[in-house]
C-alpha positions as CSV (number, residue, x, y, z in Angstrom):
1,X,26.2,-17.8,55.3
2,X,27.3,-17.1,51.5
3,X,29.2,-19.0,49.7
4,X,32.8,-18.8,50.2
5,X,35.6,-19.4,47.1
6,X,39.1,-20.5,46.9
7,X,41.9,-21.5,44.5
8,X,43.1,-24.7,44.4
9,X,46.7,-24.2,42.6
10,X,48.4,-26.3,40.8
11,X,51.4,-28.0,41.9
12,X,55.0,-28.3,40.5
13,X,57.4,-30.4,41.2
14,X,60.2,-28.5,39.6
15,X,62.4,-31.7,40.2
16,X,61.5,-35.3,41.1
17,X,64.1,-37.4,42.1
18,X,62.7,-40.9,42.8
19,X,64.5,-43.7,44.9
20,X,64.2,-47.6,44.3
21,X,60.9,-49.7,45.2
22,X,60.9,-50.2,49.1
23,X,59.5,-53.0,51.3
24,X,57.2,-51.3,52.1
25,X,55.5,-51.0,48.7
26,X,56.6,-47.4,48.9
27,X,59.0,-45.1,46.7
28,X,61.4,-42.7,48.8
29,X,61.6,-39.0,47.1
30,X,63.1,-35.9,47.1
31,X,61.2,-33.0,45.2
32,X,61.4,-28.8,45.3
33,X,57.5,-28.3,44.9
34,X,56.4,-25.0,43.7
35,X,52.6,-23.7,43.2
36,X,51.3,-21.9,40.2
37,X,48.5,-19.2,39.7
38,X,46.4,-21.0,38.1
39,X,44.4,-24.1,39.6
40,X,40.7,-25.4,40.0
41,X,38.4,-23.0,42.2
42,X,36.2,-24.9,45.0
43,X,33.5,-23.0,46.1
44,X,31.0,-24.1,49.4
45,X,28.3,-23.0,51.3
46,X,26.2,-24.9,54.5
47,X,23.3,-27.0,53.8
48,X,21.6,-29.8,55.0
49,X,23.3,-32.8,53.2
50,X,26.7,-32.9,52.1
51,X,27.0,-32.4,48.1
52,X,29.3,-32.3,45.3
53,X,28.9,-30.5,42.1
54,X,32.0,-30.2,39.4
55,X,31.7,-28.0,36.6
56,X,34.4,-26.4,34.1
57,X,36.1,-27.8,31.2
58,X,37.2,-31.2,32.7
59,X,34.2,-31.6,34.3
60,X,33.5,-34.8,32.2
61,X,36.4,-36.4,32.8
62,X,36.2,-36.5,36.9
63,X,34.1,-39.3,38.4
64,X,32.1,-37.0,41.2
65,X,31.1,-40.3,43.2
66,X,31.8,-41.2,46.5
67,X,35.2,-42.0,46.1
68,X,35.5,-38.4,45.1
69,X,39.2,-36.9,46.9
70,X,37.3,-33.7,47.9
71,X,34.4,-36.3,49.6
72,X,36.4,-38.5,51.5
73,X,38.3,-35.4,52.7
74,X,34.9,-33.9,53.9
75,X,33.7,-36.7,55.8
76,X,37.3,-37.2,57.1
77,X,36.9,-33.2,58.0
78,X,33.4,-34.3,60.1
79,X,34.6,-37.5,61.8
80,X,37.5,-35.6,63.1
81,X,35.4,-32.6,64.3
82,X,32.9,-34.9,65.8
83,X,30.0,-33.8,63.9
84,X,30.1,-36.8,61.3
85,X,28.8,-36.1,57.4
86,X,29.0,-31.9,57.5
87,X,26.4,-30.4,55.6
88,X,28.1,-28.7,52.7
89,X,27.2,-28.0,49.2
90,X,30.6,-27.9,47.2
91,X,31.4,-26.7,44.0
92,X,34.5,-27.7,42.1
93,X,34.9,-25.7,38.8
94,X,37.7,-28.2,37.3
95,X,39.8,-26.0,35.0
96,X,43.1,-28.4,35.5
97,X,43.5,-31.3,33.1
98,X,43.0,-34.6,35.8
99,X,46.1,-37.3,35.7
100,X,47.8,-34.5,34.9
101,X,51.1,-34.3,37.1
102,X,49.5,-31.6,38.6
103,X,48.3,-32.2,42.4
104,X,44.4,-31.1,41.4
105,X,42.7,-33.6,43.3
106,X,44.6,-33.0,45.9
107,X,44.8,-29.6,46.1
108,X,41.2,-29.8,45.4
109,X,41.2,-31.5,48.8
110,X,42.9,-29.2,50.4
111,X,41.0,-26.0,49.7
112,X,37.8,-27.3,50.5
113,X,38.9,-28.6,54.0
114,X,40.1,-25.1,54.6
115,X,37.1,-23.7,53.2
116,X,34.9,-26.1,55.0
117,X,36.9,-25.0,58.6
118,X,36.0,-21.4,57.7
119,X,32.3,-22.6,56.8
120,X,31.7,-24.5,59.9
121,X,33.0,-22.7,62.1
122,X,35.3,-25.3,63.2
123,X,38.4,-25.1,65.8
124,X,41.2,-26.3,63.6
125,X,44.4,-24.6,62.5
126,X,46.4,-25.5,58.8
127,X,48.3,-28.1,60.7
128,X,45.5,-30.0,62.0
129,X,43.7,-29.8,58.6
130,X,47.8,-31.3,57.4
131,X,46.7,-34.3,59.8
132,X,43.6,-35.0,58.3
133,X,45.0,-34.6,54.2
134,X,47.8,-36.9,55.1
135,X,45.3,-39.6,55.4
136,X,44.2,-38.7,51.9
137,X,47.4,-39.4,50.2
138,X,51.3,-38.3,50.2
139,X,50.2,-35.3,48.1
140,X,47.9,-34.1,50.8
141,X,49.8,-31.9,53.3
142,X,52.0,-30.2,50.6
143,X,49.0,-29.5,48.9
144,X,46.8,-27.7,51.8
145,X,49.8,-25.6,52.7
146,X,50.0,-24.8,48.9
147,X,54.0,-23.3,50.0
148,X,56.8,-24.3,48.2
149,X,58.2,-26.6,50.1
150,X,61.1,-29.3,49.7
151,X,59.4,-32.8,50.2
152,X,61.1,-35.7,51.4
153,X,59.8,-39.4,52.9
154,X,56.8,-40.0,50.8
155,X,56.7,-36.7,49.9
156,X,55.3,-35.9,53.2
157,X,58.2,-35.2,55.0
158,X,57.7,-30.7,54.3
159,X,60.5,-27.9,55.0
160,X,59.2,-24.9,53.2
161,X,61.1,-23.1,51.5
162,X,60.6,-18.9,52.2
163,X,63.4,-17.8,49.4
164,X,62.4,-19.3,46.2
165,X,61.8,-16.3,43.7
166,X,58.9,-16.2,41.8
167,X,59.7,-18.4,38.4
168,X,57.5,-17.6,35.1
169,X,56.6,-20.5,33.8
170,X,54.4,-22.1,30.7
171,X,52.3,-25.4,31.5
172,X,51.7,-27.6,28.7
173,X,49.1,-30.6,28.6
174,X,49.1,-32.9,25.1
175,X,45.3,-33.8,26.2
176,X,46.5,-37.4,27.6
177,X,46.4,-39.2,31.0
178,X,49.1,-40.5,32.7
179,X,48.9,-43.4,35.2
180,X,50.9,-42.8,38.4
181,X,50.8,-46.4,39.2
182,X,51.7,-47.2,35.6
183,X,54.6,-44.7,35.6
184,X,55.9,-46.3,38.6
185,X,55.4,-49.5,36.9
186,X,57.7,-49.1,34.4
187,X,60.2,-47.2,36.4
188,X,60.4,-49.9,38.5
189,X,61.4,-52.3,35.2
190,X,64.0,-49.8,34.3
191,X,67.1,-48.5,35.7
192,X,66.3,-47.0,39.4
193,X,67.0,-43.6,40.5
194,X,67.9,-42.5,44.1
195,X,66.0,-39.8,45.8
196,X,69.2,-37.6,46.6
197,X,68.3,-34.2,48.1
198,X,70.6,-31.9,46.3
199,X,72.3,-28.9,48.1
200,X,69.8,-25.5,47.6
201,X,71.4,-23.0,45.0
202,X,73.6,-20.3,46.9
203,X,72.1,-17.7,45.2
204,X,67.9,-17.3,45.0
205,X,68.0,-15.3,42.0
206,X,65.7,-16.3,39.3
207,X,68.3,-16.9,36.6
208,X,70.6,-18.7,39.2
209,X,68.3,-21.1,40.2
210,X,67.1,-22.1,36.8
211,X,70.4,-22.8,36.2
212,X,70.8,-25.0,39.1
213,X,67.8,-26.7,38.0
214,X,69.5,-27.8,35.1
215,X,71.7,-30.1,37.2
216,X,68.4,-31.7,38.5
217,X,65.8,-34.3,36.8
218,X,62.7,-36.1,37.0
219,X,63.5,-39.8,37.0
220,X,59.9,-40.5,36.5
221,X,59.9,-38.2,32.8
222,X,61.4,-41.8,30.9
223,X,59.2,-43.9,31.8
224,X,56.2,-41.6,31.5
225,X,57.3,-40.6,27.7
226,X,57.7,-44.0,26.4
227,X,54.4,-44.8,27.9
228,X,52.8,-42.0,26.2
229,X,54.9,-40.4,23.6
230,X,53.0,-37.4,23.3
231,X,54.5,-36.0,26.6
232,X,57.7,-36.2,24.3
233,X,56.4,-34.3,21.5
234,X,54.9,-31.4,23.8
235,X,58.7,-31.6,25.2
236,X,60.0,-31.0,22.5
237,X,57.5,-28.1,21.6
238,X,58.0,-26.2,24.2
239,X,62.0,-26.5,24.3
240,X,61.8,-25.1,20.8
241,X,60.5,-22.0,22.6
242,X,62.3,-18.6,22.3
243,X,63.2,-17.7,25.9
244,X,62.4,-21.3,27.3
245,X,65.2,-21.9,30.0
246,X,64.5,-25.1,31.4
247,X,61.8,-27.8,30.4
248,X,61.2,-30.7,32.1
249,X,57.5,-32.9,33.0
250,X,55.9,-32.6,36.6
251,X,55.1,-35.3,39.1
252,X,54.7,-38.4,37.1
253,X,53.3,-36.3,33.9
254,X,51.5,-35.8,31.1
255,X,52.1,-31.8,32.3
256,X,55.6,-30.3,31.2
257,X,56.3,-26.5,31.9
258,X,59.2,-24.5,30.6
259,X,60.3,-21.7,32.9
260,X,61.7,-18.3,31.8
261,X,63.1,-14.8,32.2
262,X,60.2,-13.0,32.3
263,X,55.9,-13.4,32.5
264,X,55.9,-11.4,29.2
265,X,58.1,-13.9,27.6
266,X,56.3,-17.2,29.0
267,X,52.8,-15.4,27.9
268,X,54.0,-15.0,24.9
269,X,55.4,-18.4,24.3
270,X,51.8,-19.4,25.2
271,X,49.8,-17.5,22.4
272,X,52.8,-19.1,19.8
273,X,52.3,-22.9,21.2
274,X,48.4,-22.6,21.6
275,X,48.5,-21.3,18.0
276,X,50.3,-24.6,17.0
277,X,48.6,-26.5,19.3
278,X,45.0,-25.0,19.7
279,X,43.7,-28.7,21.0
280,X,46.5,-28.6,24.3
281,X,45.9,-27.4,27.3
282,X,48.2,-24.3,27.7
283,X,48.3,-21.7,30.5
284,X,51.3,-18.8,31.2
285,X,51.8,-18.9,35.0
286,X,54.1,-17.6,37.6
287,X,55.4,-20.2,40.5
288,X,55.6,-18.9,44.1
C-alpha cells in the first residue's frame, strides 16, 4: 500500500474560560474550539515494525521517544484492535511550534490513528478512534474530530458547533515554550476564574461573533504572560495591527492570533509582523 497523508490542524481555543482547582486534581472548562488551515502533516505507510520519523522545522525540539503522543496512540490503536504493536512507519513533518497553545501533539495523535484505521484496514469509525484519544489526554477527542466544537468537563465533554463562519485569523509565536502545568500553577496562586459557558451569539455572522468574542477571555492569558513576558510583547504586536479585531492567546499559550475582516487583510498583517519579527513564527489562516 502507498503511503497515505493528512493534516494535523491546529487548534484554537478562541475563548478559555477556566474554573477553580478541583478535588480531583482537575480544572473544569468551557472553551469555543476552532481549527486552522494550517497544522503538522503525518504521513504512514505498513511495515514490519512500528516507527516514527519527525522532520520539519521543529523537528529538533520534539523528543520522538517512546513516550512520543503519536506512539502511545499507535500502540493504544493495536491493543484495542487486537493485533498489538501495528506495523507502521510514520512520518510527522512538525511545522507547528510544540508547547505552543496549539493542540499539535494531539492532533498529531489524532490524524495518525485515523490514518492508521485507513492503513490497516481496521473496523473502527471516528467515535471509536474518540475512545481511544480520550485515553491520551483531554485534548484528544476534540482533536480527532478536528470540528469546532464547544468543550466542556475537561474539555472532553464535545457539542459541535455546525454554524460558526469561517474567521481569518493571524497566528503568532514569540519562539518560547509555555508550560501547561506551570500556567496552571500560577493560575491556581492567583485569583480563580469560573468555567461559565456563555450564551452562543444570535447572529453567526463573522463581524457579529467577533464582537461577541470581545465579551469573552482566556483566564489562563495572565498567568501565562507574567510567566513569559514575551507572549505580552507579541500581544501587543499584533493588536497594533491595522484590521486586527480581536487578539487574545490560545489554550494556555505562547500562540496568540488576531482575527479579522478578511484573509487578504490577516495575510497582509502577516508579511508586516514577519517583517518586524522575521525570528517568530507567523502564519495567515482561516478557522473553520
Amino acid at each position: 500500500m502507498a503511503a497515505i497523508a493528512r493534516l494535523a490542524p491546529a487548534k484554537v481555543n478562541l475563548f478559555l474560560h477556566v474554573g477553580p482547582l478541583e478535588a480531583d486534581g482537575y480544572h473544569p472548562l468551557a472553551s469555543l474550539v476552532a481549527f486552522a488551515d494550517v497544522g503538522d502533516r503525518l504521513t504512514v505507510e505498513p511495515e514490519d515494525r512500528l516507527s516514527l520519523a519527525v522532520t520539519g522545522p521543529f523537528a529538533g525540539a520534539l523528543d520522538a521517544g517512546d513516550d512520543n503522543l503519536v506512539l502511545r496512540a499507535a500502540r493504544a490503536l493495536g491493543a484495542a484492535a487486537g493485533i498489538g504493536e501495528p506495523g507502521l512507519r510514520i512520518t510527522v513533518d512538525k511545522q507547528l511550534p510544540v508547547a505552543a497553545g496549539l493542540g499539535g501533539g494531539s492532533s498529531d495523535a489524532g490524524a495518525m490513528l485515523k490514518l492508521a484505521r485507513d492503513a490497516l484496514g481496521l473496523p473502527f469509525d471516528d467515535a471509536a478512534l474518540a475512545e481511544i484519544a480520550a485515553g491520551l489526554g483531554a485534548d484528544g477527542p476534540m482533536c480527532l474530530h478536528a470540528r469546532a466544537a464547544w468543550a466542556e468537563g475537561r474539555g472532553d465533554v464535545l457539542t459541535f458547533e455546525t454554524d460558526l463562519p469561517p474567521l481569518p485569523a493571524l497566528l503568532v509565536n514569540p519562539g518560547v515554550p509555555s508550560s501547561t502545568g506551570a500556567v496552571y500553577s500560577a493560575f491556581d496562586a492567583g485569583s480563580s476564574g469560573q468555567a461559565d459557558r456563555p450564551p452562543p451569539p444570535s447572529v453567526r455572522d463573522a463581524a457579529s461573533v467577533m464582537d461577541w468574542l470581545t465579551n469573552q477571555r482566556n483566564d489562563l492569558q495572565a498567568p501565562a504572560v507574567t510567566l513569559a513576558p514575551a507572549i505580552g510583547k507579541a500581544m501587543a504586536a499584533i493588536s497594533a495591527l491595522p484590521g486586527a479585531r480581536l487578539t487574545r492567546m490560545t489554550g494556555s499559550g505562547a500562540t496568540v492570533f488576531a482575527l479579522f475582516d478578511t484573509a487578504e487583510a490577516a495575510e497582509a498583517a502577516g508579511r508586516a509582523l514577519a517583517t518586524l519579527h522575521p525570528d517568530w513564527w507567523v502564519r495567515p489562516t482561516v478557522l473553520r
